[in-house]
C-alpha positions in Angstrom: 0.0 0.0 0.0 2.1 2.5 -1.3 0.0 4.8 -3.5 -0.6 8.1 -3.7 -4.3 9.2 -5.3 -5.0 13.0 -6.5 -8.5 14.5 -7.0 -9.1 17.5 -8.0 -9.2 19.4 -11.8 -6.6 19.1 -14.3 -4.3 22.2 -13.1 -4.4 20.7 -9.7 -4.1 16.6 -10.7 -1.4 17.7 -13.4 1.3 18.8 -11.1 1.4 15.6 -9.4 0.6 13.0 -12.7 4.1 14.1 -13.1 5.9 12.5 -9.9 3.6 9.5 -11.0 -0.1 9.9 -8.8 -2.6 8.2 -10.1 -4.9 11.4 -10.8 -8.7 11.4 -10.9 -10.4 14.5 -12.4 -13.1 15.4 -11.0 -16.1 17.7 -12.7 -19.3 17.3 -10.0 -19.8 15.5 -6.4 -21.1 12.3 -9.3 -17.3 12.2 -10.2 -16.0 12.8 -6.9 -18.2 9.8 -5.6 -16.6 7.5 -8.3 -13.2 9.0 -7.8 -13.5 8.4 -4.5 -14.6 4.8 -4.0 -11.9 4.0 -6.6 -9.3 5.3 -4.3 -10.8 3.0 -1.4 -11.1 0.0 -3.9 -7.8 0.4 -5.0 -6.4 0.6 -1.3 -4.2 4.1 -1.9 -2.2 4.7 1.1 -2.4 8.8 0.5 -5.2 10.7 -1.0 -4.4 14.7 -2.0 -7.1 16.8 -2.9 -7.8 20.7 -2.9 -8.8 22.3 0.3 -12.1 23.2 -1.0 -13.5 19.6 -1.6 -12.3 18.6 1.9 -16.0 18.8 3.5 -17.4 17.0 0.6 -15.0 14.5 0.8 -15.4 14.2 4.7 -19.0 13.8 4.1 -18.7 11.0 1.5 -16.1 9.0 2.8 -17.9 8.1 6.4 -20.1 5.2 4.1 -17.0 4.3 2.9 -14.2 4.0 5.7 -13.1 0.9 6.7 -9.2 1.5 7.7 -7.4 4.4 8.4 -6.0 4.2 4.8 -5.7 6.8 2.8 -4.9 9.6 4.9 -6.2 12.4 3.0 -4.3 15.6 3.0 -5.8 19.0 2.2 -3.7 21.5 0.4 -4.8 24.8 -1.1 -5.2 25.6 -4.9 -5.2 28.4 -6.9 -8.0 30.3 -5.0 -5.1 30.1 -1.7 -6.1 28.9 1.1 -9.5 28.6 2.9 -8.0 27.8 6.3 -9.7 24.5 6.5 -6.7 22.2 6.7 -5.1 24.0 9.7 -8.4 24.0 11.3 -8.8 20.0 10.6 -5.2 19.8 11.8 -5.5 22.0 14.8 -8.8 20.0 15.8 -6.6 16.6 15.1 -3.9 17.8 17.6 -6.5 18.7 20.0 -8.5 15.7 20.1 -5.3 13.8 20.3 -3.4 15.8 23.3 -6.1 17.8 25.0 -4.1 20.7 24.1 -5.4 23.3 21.7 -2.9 24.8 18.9 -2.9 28.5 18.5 
């Protein structure tokens, strides 16, 4: 289990077809459902996808998730950044230690 998946549009899947993620472009939440239980069929280890699908993609894996694989990380795209990742991250941290991240 040692793949990495990429949803998102072209100018944010291209970037990373080119260190060899499998890419899945995604038009609607219809593709991003298929995209998305492809990347749990297939067992991907890491799953990348723009900041701004991360709800979506929260809300569609719960029927889904069977294993802690993938871990999905948020990043921004062209738009910047929404400040959801560092809010899923500061909510990981706290639910893990207690302790909240400023």
């Amino acid at each position: 289990m040692s793949k990495l998946a990429v949803l998102g549009d072209k100018d944010f899947t291209g970037i990373f077809s080119l260190i060899g993620a499998d890419s899945f472009f995604v038009e609607d939440e219809s593709t991003l459902r298929e995209a998305l239980e492809a990347v749990y069929k297939d067992n991907f280890a890491v799953l990348i996808i723009p900041e701004g699908y991360l709800e979506k993609v929260e809300n569609l894996k719960k029927g889904l998730a069977r294993d802690i694989f993938p871990i999905i990380l948020s990043l921004p795209d062209e738009r910047g950044s929404l400040g959801l990742s560092r809010k899923r991250l500061s909510d990981f941290i706290k639910k893990a230690t207690g302790a909240e991240v400023v």
